[in-house]
C-alpha positions, 0 to 999 in steps of 0.5 A: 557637134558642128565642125565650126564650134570645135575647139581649136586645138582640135583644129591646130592639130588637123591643119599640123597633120594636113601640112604634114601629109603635104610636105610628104607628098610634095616630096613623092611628087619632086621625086616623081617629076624629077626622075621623070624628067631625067628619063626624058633628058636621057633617052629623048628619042625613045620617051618621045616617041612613046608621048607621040604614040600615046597621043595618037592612040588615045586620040583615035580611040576617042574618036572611035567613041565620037563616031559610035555615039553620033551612029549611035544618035541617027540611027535610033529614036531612043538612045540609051544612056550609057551613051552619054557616058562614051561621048564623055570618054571620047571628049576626054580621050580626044583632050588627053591624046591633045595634050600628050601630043603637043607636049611632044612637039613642045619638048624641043624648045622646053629642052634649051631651057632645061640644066641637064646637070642639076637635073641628073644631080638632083635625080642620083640625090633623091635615088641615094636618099631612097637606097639608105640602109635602115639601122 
């Protein structure tokens, strides 16, 4: 049977599981952002520095990969196609070390607008919640 002619109690139901599953990962991720972003308020030097470190690291390593495809491309007539595939991971490690590095440089202005207070609230509420006993 086509998907289009179920019925739509069939349809009700998926969509109530979908939204389901959702709220359920929304939560995962509010959790994840928010812890995240308490580390980062706590230990801003530390958690700096290691964005900043990574972005170097995952830039030069794409670089790396752009150099030995473009040796790569002068030096042969055939090139093999699993070349294609280091120029994608060194455009998409040169994009990732890009945007690990500017979102270090942007955190000091991003900070001033951030309440650290409901931030540390909110991250002991979610850490609470996870710890209750089970009964």
């Amino acid at each position: 049977m086509l998907f289009f002619l179920r019925p739509p109690s069939s349809c009700v139901g998926k969509a109530l599981y979908l939204v389901g599953k959702h709220m359920t990962d929304i939560h995962k991720l509010e959790k994840k952002v928010i812890i995240g972003l308490n580390k980062l308020l706590t230990n801003e030097k530390s958690q700096l520095n290691r964005w900043r470190n990574a972005g170097r690291v995952i830039t030069i390593l794409g670089w790396v990969f752009l150099t030995l495809t473009f040796m790569a491309i002068f030096q042969a007539t055939h090139i093999p196609a699993y070349f294609l595939f280091i120029s994608l991971a060194s455009g998409l490690c040169i994009g990732l070390g890009v945007w690990f590095s500017s979102f270090s440089y942007q955190w000091p202005i991003l900070q001033r607008y951030i309440d650290a207070e409901r931030v540390n609230q909110r991250a002991a509420e979610l850490d609470v919640s996870q710890k209750k006993p089970d009964n």
